[in-house]
C-alpha positions in Angstrom: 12.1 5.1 78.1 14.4 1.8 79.3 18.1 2.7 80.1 18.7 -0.6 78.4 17.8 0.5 74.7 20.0 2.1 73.1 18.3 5.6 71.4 20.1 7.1 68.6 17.6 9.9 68.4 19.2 12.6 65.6 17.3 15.2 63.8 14.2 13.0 64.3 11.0 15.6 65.5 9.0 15.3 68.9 6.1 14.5 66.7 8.1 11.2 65.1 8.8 10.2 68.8 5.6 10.4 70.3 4.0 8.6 67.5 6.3 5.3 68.8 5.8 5.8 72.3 9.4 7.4 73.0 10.7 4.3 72.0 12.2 4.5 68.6 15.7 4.1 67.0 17.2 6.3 64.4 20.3 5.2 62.8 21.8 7.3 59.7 22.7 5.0 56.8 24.6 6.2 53.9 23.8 5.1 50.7 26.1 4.5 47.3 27.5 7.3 45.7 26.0 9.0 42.2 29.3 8.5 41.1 29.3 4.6 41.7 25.4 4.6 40.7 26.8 5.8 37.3 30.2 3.4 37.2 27.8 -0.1 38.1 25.4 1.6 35.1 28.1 1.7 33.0 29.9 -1.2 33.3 26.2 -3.2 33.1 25.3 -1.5 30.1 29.3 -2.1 28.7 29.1 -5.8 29.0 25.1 -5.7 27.5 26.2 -3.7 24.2 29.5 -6.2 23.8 26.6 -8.7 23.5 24.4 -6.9 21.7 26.8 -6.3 19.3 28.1 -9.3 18.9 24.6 -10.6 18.1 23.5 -7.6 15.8 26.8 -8.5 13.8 25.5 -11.9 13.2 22.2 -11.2 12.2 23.6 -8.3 9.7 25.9 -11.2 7.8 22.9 -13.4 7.7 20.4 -11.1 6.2 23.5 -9.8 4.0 23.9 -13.0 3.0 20.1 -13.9 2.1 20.0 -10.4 -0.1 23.7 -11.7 -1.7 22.3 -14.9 -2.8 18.9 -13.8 -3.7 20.2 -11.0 -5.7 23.3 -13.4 -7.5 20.0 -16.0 -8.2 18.4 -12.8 -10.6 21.3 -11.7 -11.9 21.6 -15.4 -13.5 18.6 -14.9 -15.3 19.2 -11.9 -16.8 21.3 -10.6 -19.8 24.2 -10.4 -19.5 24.6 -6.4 -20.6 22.4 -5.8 -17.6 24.9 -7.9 -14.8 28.0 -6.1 -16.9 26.5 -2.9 -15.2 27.5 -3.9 -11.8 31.3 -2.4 -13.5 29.6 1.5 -12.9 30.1 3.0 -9.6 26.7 4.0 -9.6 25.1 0.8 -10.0 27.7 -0.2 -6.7 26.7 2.8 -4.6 22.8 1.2 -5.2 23.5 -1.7 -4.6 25.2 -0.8 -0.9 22.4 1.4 -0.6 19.9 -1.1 -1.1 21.6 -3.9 1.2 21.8 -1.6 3.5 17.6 -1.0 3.7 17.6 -4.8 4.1 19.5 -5.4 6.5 18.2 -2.2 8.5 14.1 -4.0 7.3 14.8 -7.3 7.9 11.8 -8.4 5.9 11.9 -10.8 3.0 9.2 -8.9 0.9 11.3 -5.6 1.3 14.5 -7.2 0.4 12.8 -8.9 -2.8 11.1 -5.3 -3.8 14.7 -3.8 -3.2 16.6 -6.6 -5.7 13.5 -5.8 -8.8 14.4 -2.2 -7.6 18.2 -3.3 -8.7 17.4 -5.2 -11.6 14.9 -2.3 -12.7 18.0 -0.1 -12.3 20.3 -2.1 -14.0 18.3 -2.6 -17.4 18.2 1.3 -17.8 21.2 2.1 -19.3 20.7 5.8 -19.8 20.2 8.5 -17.4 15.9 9.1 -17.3 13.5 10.3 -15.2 12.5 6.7 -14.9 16.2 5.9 -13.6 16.1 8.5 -11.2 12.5 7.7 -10.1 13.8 3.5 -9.2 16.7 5.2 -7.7 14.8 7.2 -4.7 12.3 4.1 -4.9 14.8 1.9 -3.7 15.9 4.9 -1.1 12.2 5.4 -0.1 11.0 1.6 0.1 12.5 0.9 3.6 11.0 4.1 4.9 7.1 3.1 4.0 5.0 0.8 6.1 2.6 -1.8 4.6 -0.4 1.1 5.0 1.9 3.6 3.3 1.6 1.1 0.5 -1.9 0.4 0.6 -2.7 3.9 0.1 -0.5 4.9 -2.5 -2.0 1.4 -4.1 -5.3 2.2 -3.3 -5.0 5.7 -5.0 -3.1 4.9 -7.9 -5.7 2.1 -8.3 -9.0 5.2 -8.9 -6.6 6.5 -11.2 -6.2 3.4 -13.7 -8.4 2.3 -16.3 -8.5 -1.6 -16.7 -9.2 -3.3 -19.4 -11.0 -6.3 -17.6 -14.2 -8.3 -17.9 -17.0 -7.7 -15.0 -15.7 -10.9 -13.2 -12.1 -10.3 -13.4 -13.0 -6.6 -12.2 -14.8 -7.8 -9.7 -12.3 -10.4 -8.1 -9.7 -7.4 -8.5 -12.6 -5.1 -6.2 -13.1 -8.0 -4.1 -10.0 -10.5 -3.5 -6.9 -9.1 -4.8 -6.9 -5.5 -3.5 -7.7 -7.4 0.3 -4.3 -6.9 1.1 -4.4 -3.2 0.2 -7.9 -3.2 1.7 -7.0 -4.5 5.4 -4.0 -2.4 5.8 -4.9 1.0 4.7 -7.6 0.8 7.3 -4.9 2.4 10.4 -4.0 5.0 7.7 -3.9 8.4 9.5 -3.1 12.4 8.7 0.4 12.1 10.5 0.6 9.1 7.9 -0.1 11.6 4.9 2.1 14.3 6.2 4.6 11.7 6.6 4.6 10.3 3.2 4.5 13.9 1.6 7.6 14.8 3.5 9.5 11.7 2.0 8.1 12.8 -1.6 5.4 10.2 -2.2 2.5 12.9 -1.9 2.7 16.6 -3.4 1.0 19.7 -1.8 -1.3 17.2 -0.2 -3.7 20.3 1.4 -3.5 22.4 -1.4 -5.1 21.1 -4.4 -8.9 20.4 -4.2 -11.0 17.5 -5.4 -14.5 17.3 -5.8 -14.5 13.6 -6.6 -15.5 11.0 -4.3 -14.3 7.4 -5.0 -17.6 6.2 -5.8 -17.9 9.1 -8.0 -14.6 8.0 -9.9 -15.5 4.1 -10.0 -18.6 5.1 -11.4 -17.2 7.2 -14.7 -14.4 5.2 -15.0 -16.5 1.5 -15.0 -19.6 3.0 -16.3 -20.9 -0.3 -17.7 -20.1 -2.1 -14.8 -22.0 0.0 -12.3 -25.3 -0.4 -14.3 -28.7 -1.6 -12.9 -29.6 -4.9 -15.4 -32.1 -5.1 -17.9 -34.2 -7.8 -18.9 -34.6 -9.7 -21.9 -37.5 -7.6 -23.2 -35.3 -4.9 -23.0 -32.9 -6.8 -25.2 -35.4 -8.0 -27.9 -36.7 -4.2 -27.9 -33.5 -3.5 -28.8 -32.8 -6.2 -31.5 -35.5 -5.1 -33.2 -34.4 -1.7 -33.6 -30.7 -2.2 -34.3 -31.8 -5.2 -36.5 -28.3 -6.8 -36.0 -27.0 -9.9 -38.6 -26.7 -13.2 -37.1 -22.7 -12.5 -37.0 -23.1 -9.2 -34.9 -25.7 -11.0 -32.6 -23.2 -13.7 -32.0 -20.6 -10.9 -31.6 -23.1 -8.6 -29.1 -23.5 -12.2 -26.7 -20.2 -12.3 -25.8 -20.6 -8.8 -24.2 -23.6 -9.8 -22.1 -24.2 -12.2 -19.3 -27.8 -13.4 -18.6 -28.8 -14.5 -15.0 -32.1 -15.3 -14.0 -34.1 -13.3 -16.7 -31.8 -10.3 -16.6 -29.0 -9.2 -18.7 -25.8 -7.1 -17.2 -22.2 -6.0 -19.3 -19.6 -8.0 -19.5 -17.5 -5.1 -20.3 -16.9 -3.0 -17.9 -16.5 0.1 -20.0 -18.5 2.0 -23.0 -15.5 3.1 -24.3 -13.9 -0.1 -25.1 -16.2 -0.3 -27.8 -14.2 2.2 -29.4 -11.4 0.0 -30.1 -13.6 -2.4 -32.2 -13.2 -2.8 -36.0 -15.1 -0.1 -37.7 -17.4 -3.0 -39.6 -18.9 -3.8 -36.1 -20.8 -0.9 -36.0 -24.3 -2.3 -35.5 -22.6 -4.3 -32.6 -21.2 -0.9 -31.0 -24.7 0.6 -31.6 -26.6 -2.3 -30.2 -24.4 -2.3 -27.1 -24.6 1.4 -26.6 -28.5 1.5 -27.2 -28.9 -1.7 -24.3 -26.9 0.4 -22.1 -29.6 3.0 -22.1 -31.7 0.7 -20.8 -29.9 0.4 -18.0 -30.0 2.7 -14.8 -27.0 3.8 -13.4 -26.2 3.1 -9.9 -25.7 6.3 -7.7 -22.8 7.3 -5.5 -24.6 5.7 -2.5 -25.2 2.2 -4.3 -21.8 1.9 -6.0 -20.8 2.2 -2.0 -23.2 -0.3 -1.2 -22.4 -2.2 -4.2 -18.5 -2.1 -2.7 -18.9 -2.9 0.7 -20.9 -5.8 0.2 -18.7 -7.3 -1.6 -16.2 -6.7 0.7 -16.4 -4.7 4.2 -13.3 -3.7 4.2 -14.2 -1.1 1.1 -16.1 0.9 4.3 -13.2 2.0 6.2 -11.1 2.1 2.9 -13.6 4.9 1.5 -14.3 6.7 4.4 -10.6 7.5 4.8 -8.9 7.8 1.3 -12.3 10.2 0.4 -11.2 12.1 4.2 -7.7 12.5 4.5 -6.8 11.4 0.9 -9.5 13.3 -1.1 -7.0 16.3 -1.5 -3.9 14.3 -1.9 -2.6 13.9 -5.5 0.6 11.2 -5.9 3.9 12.2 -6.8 5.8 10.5 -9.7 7.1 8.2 -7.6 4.2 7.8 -5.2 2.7 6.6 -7.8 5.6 4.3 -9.0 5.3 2.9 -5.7 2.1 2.6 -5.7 1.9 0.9 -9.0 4.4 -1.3 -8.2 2.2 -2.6 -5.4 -0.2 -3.0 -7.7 1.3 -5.0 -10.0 2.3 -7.3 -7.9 -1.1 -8.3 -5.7 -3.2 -7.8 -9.1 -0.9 -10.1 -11.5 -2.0 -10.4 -14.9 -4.2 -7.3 -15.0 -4.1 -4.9 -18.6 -3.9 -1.3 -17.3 -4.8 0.7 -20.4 -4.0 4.2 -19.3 -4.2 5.9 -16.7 -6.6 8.9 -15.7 
């Protein structure tokens, strides 16, 4: 090793120094402190949060504003014995509740839900079940996801009956539930346990349901689901029923011809029920065509489904999976009515199952 380079050889091992030849140079450096690791961390992060706060400040007195003016917008087109309610303390603590899930969303569709929430509220003046079912609605709301939604949509939804024509069932099945249809398709069981810890599903494991969907569609739209018959069919019919020219002008209205066959407009034998009692021959016509008809199976309504939209594959498979057993609560199903309501429009829900 040279005289003239320097060594600082300390706690180094012979095997380190014969790796370099002897010639190697081992100085001891000394690092920061933990203590000043932890003072430059602290005073980073202190100027950060000053700035973060400042801008988190800002955006809450924006959104607050948006739900402020949105909200004093509907409360101008409202009586005014529903705005006078703003006077009760409890109508106040809602209303700080519910800015407060908007500001905390920041979403414009949550924010408008949470004002109808208010306005809901509002025009109940007595204490309810429905009052107290808005009132952990507007609590809930923020807490649900747009797939929380879709299946508490999607299984209110098998539960209704609608009173709607084949087509206007069909663009319901189709186009309107898409929204419902595309999110519910990330829906997991940590999503259902979820959602039944926050109320929206009761005893989700316990109860047990034999039902598929398809199943349900199928007893619910019985006419719908129906192979068509042809005209013979019809004319065999007619000759039996012997219908007058009034009832047969009546009976046409219910039917829709395409290409030689004939399939329901109604969607449902029972609606027949509601017709006057003098239409009898019209009820007996309809019901007598019907058994002419085949009725699809489980497996075709599915079919049926999913070609009109392939969405309804991965919809099925999981709300008949890991919502087969789950039955709503009150206000899962307020929720998911709500939804409803909202993507479907003008629909006439008659009852519900």
């Amino acid at each position: 090793m040279s005289d003239s380079v320097k060594q600082e050889i300390e706690g180094a091992t012979n095997s380190t120094i014969n790796q370099a030849n002897g010639d190697i140079t081992i100085n001891n450096v000394s690092g920061i402190s933990a203590c000043e690791v932890v003072q430059i961390c602290t005073s980073v992060i202190q100027t950060q949060m000053d700035i973060y706060t400042q801008q988190a400040a800002i955006s809450a007195k924006e959104r607050f504003d948006i739900f402020c003016g949105q909200f004093t917008s509907r409360l101008e087109s409202v009586e005014t014995k529903i705005a006078e309610q703003l006077k009760e303390p409890s109508v106040q603590i809602a209303l700080h509740e519910s800015i407060k899930g908007s500001i905390e969303g920041n979403d414009n569709e949550l924010t408008e839900d949470l004002i109808d929430l208010m306005i809901e509220r509002m025009s109940i003046m007595d204490k309810c079940a429905e009052q107290f079912i808005i009132d952990e609605a507007r609590k809930t709301l923020p807490k649900l996801t747009r797939k929380h939604l879709a299946f508490l949509a999607l299984k209110t939804f098998t539960r209704l009956l609608l009173g709607e024509s084949r087509r206007n069932l069909s663009d319901i099945l189709f186009s309107k539930l898409l929204p419902a249809l595309s999110h519910i398709t990330s829906f997991s069981q940590l999503d259902l346990k979820y959602i039944a810890q926050i109320g929206c599903v009761g005893n989700p494991m316990l109860l047990l349901n034999d039902k598929s969907v398809e199943q349900i569609l199928l007893n619910s739209y019985d006419l719908y689901f129906k192979k068509n018959c042809t005209v013979d069919d019809f004319n065999c019919v007619n000759s039996v029923v012997q219908p007058t020219i009034t009832d047969t002008n009546i009976i046409v209205q219910f039917l829709e011809m395409n290409n030689n066959e004939i399939s329901f407009s109604l969607t449902r034998s029972d609606t027949l029920r509601n017709l006057d009692s003098s239409l009898t021959k019209v009820n007996n016509f309809i019901t007598e065509l019907s058994k002419k008809c085949t009725s699809y199976n489980e497996e075709e309504v599915h079919n049926h489904l999913v070609s009109g939209n392939p969405l309804w594959d991965t919809a099925l498979q999981i709300l008949n999976s890991i919502g087969k057993n789950a039955f709503l609560s009150p206000l899962g199903e307020y929720l998911g009515l709500r939804y409803l309501s909202k993507k479907l429009f003008k629909i006439r829900i008659e009852k519900m199952l």
